[in-house]
N, C-alpha and C positions, 0 to 999 in steps of 0.2 A: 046386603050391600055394606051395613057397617063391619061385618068380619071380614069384607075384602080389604074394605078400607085401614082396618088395622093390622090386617096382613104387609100389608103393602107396608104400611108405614112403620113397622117394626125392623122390616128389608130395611125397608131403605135410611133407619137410623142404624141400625147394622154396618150395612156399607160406608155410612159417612165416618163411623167407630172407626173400621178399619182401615181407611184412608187417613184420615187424623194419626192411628199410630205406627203405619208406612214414615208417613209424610215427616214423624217425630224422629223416627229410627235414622231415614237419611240427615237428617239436618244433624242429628247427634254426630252419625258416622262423619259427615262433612267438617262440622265443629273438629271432632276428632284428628281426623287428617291434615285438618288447616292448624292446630294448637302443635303438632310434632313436628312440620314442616316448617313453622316457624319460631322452634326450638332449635330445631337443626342449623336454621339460616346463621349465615354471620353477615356482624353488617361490615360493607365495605365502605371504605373512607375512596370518596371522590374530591378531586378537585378540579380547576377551570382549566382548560386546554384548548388552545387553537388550531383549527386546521385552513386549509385556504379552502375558497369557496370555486374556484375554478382551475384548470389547470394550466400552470405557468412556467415559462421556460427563462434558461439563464438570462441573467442580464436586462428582467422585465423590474421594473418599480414596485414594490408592495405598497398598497395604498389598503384604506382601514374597508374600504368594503369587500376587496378581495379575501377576508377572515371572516371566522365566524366562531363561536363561541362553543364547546363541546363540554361533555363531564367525561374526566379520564382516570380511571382508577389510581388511587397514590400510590400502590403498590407495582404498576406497569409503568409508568413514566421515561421514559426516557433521555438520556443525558440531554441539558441542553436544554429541554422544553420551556416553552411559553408559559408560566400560570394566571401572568396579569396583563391588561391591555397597559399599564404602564411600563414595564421592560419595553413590548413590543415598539411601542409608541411612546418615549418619553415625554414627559408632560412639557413645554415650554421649548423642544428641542425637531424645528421642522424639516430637519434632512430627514433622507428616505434611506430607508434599506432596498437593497436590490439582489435578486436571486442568482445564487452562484449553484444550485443543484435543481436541476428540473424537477419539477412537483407536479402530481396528478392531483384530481379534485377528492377532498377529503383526506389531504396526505399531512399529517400531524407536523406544525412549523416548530422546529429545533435550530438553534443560532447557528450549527456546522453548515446550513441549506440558505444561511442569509447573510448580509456583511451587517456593519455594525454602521448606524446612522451616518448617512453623508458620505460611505467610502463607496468607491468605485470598484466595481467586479474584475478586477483585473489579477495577475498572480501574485500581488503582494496580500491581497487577502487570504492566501496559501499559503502561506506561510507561517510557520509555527514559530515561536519565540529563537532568539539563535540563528535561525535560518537564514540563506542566501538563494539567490537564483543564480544557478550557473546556464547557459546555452549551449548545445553540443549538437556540433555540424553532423549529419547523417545523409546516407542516400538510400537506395532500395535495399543495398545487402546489409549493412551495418543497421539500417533503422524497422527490421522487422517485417520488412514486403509493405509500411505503411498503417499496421494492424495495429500501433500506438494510437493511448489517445490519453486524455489529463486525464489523473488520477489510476491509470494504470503502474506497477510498482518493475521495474528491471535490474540488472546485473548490469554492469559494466565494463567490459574487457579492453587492456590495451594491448597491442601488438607492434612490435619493434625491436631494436639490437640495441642492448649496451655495451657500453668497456668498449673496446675497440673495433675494428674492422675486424681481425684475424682472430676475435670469439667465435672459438670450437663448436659455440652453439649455434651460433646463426641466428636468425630472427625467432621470439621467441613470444608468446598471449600467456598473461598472465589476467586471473581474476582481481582489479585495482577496489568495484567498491560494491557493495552487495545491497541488493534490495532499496537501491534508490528511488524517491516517487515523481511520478513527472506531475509537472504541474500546469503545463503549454507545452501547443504542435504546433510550428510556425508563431503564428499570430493570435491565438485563439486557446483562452482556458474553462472551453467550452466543455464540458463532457459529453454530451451530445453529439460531437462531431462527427462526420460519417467515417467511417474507415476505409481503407482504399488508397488514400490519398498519398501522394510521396511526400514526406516531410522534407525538408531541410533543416531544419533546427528544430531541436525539441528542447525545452525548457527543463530542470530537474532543480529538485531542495534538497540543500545541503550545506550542513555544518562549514565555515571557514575554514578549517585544517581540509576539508575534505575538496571542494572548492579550488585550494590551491595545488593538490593531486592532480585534480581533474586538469587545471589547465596546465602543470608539467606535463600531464600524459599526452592533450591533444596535442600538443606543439614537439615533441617528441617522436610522436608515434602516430596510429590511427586507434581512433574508439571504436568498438559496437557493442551492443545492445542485444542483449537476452533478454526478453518480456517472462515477469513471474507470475504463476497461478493466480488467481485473482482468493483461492483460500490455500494457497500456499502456507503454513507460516514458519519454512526453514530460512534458516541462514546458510546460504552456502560457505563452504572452507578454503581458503588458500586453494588456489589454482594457478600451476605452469605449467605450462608444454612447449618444449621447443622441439625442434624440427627431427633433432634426434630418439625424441620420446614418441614422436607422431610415426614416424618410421620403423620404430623398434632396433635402432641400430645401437649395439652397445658402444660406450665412450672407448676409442682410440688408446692404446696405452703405449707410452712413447719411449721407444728404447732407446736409452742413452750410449753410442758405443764410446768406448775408450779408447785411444790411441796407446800405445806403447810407449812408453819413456823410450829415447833415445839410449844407446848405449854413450856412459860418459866415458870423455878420451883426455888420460894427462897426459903432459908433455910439458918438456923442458928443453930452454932455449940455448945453444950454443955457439961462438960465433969463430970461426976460422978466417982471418983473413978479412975479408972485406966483405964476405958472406953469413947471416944469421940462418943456422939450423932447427929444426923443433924435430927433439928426439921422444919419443912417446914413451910414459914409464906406469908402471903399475899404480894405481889411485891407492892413495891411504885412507881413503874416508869415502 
């Protein structure tokens, strides 16, 4: 019985040995892999970022519980961003901000998506320093079949005759201003809006010189509207076509005929009597 017993128990200090320096090897290996992986790491610099907590659409109130507080890498930020509940919410300053770009829940709050305390969501908050709002009458053909909407960017053609009636060209479409942005459809600088819809007026920003183009052209002429790629980012060039070029007919070229000089006739006067004669004499000159 005692050499089973220390049979047994020689085992089974045996097995404990080599369990013990299993158990030593993975924790080394483990050590191991955790001390290189966190050589490799770099740290990343976070800072505080807001997002909204539910999903809101233009023209709603941001109030402080619809935010919530995030960690956002400094190195991904962008422009605009939130980092302190003071910008968002100035301290002693109780007007609201109100949403001028639809937001889904968890969509990072940047100033371009809000107005600035107290102002109203309307298109002067669309506007950029400089900027005016002009209105430009449209119907189905001239406004796009209705497929505008704010914040989409067009082209603006006018078509018309100058100089006078009897210009050889006839009515003529020129490219007037390129890559203009609308800012309002009718009544509304919703971006959200459905499409479909026929506009009547579309709103667009632009510079004073430009502005005062626009309202030479409409009162002149008529406008329309070419809608640009939404990643467009050309500028289109000078554009005329008159009615000549659309046809291919080349310019008329106008022959002047000459008439002939007169043959000149001298003559001298002679008087008989009571009668004056003109007798016809060779010219000297």
């Amino acid at each position: 019985m005692r050499a089973i017993f220390a049979v047994v128990l020689l085992v089974g200090l045996g097995l404990a040995g080599f369990a013990v320096y299993m158990a030593q090897n993975y924790i080394q290996g483990y050590q191991a892999a955790l001390a290189k992986e966190r050589a490799g790491r770099q740290d990343i610099e976070l800072v505080d970022g807001y997002t909204v907590s539910r999903a809101m659409k233009y023209g709603e109130t941001l109030l402080k519980e619809d935010v919530r507080i995030v960690k956002w890498p400094a190195a991904a930020m962008p422009e605009g961003m939130f980092t302190s509940v003071e910008e968002l919410f100035p301290k002693g300053d109780n007007r609201s901000r109100v949403v001028v770009r639809a937001m889904e829940k968890g969509e990072v709050l940047i100033a371009a998506k809000l107005t600035k305390p107290g102002e109203e969501a309307g298109i002067t908050s669309r506007l950029a320093r400089g900027q005016r709002a002009f209105a430009i009458k449209v119907d189905v053909a001239s406004g796009v079949s209705g497929f505008l909407r704010p914040g989409d960017r067009v082209d603006v053609y006018w078509t018309g005759r100058a100089g006078s009636k009897n210009d050889s060209r006839g009515d003529f479409t020129k490219l007037i201003e390129a890559n203009v942005s609308l800012i309002a459809i009718d009544q509304t600088a919703d971006e959200e809006v459905d499409t479909g819809n026929i506009a009547r007026t579309v709103t667009v920003a632009a510079l004073p010189q430009q502005v005062a183009a626009l309202a030479q052209a409409q009162s002149t002429g008529s406008l329309s509207l070419s809608l640009v790629g939404a990643e467009d980012d050309t500028i289109a060039s000078a554009i005329e076509v008159d009615q000549r070029a659309l046809l291919g007919i080349e310019a008329e070229v106008e022959e002047v005929v000459k008439q002939e000089a007169k043959a000149r006739v001298c003559t001298i006067k002679t008087r008989k009597g009571g009668d004056v004669l003109q007798i016809p004499i060779p010219c000297t000159n």
